[in-house]
C-alpha positions as CSV (number, residue, x, y, z in Angstrom):
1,X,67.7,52.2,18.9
2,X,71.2,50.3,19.3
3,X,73.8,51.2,21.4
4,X,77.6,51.5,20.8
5,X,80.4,52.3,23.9
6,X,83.6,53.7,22.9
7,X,86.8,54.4,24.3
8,X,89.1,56.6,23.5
9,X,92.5,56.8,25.2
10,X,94.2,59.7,25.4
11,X,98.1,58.8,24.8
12,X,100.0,59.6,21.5
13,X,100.1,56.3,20.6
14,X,96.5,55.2,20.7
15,X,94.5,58.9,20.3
16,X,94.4,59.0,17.1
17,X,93.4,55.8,15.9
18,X,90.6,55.7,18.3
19,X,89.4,58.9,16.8
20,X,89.3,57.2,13.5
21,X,87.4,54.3,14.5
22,X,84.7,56.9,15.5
23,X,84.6,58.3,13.0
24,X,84.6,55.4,10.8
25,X,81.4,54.2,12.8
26,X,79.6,57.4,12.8
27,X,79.5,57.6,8.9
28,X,77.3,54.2,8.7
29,X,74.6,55.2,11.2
30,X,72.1,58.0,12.2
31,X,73.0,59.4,15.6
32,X,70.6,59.8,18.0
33,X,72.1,60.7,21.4
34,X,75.4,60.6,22.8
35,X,76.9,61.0,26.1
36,X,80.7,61.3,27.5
37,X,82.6,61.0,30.5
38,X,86.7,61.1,31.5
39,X,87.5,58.1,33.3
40,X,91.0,58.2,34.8
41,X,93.1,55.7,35.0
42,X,96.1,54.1,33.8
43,X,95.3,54.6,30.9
44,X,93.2,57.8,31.3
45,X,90.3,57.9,28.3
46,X,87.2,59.8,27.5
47,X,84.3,56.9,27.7
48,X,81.7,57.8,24.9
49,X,77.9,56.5,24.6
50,X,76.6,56.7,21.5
51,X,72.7,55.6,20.6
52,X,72.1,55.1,17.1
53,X,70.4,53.8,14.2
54,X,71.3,52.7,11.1
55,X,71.2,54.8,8.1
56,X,68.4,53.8,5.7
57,X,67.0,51.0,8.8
58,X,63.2,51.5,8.7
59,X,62.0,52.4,12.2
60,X,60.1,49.7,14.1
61,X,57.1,50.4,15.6
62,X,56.4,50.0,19.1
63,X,55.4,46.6,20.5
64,X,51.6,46.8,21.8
65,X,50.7,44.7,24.6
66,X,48.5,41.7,23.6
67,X,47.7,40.1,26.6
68,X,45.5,41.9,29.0
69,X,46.6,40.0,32.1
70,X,50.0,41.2,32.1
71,X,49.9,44.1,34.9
72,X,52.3,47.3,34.7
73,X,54.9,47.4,37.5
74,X,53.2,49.7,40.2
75,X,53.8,52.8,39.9
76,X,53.9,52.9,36.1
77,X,57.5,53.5,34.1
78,X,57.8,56.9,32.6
79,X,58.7,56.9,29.0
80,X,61.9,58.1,29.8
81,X,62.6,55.3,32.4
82,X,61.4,52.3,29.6
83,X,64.1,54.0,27.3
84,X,66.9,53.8,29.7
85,X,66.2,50.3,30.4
86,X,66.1,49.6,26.8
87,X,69.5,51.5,26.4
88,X,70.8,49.3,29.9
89,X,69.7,46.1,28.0
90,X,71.3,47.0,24.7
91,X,74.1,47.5,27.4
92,X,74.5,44.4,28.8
93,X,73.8,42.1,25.9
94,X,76.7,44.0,24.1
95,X,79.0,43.4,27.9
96,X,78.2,39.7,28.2
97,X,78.8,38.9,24.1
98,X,82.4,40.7,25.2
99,X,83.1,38.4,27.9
100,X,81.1,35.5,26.8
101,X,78.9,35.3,29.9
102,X,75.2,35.3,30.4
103,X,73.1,38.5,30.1
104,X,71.9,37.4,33.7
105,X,75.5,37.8,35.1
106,X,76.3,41.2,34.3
107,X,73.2,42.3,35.6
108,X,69.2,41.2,36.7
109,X,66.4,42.8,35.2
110,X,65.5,44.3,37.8
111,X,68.8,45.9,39.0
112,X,67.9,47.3,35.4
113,X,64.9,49.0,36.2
114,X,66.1,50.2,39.5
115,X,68.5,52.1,37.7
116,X,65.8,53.4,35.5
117,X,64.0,54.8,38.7
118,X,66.8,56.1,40.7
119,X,69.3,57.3,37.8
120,X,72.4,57.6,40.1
121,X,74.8,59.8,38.5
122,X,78.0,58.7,40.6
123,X,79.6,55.4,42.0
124,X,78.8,56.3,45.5
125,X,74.9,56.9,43.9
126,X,74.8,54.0,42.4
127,X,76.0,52.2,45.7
128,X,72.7,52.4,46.6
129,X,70.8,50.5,43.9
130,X,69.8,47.2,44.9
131,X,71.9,45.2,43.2
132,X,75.1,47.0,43.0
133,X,77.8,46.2,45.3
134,X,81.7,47.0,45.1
135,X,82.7,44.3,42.8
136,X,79.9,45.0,40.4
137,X,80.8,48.5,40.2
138,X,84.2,47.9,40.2
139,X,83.2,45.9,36.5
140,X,81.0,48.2,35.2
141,X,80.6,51.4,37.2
142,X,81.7,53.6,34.6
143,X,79.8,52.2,31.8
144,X,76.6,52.4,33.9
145,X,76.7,55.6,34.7
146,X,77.7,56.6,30.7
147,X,75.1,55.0,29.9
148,X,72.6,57.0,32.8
149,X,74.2,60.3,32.2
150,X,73.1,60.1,28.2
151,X,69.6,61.0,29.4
């Protein structure tokens, strides 16, 4: 499953272009979840998550574990968590190919799967994952929690 962040701002000037652009994206690919939030500012825009394939893509199957010494994380992921993280990771490589930065940067793995466990659904919630202090949120707040709130 990929994953594709959109903006669109809600002036005259800009609205319906971005609008377009959707919907210019959404004719190439299979829509499998999407999520939205306002985001005020200056200026204001609706920020839209949207977790696709693409049309005609064979599915892949999932990746079985081959090496028996590899121990899961205690306790376990859900399914629900390993999917968030996937969607967080898709995320991030998209963020650091913007600002041509490392993955590692933007965020650690394991900031990533503390997300997946405690799925804050605020700024001041996700304050309290390890990992996430006022400048970091300040950078990608809003995207993080999009990207949470799709699930």
């Amino acid at each position: 499953m990929n994953l594709k962040i959109f903006q669109v701002r809600l002036d005259d000037q800009h609205l319906h272009a971005d609008q377009e652009f959707i919907n210019q994206f959404m004719q190439d690919v299979t829509v499998k979840k999407s999520a939205s939030q306002f985001v005020p500012g200056e200026p204001d825009y609706w920020s839209i998550v949207v977790y696709y394939e693409d049309a005609g893509a064979p599915k892949k199957a999932p990746r079985k574990a081959t090496d028996s010494r590899v121990a899961e994380p205690e306790p376990a992921l859900t399914a629900e968590q390993i999917e968030i993280i996937s969607a967080l990771k898709q995320w991030r490589r998209d963020r650091a190919s913007a600002i041509s930065q490392p993955e590692y940067i933007i965020c650690h793995n394991a900031s990533l799967e503390a997300l997946a466990r405690q799925k804050p659904r605020s700024l001041a919630a996700l304050s309290e994952v390890k990992g996430f202090g006022d400048s970091k949120i300040a950078k990608y707040g809003e995207d993080v929690i999009a990207v949470l709130n799709a699930f």
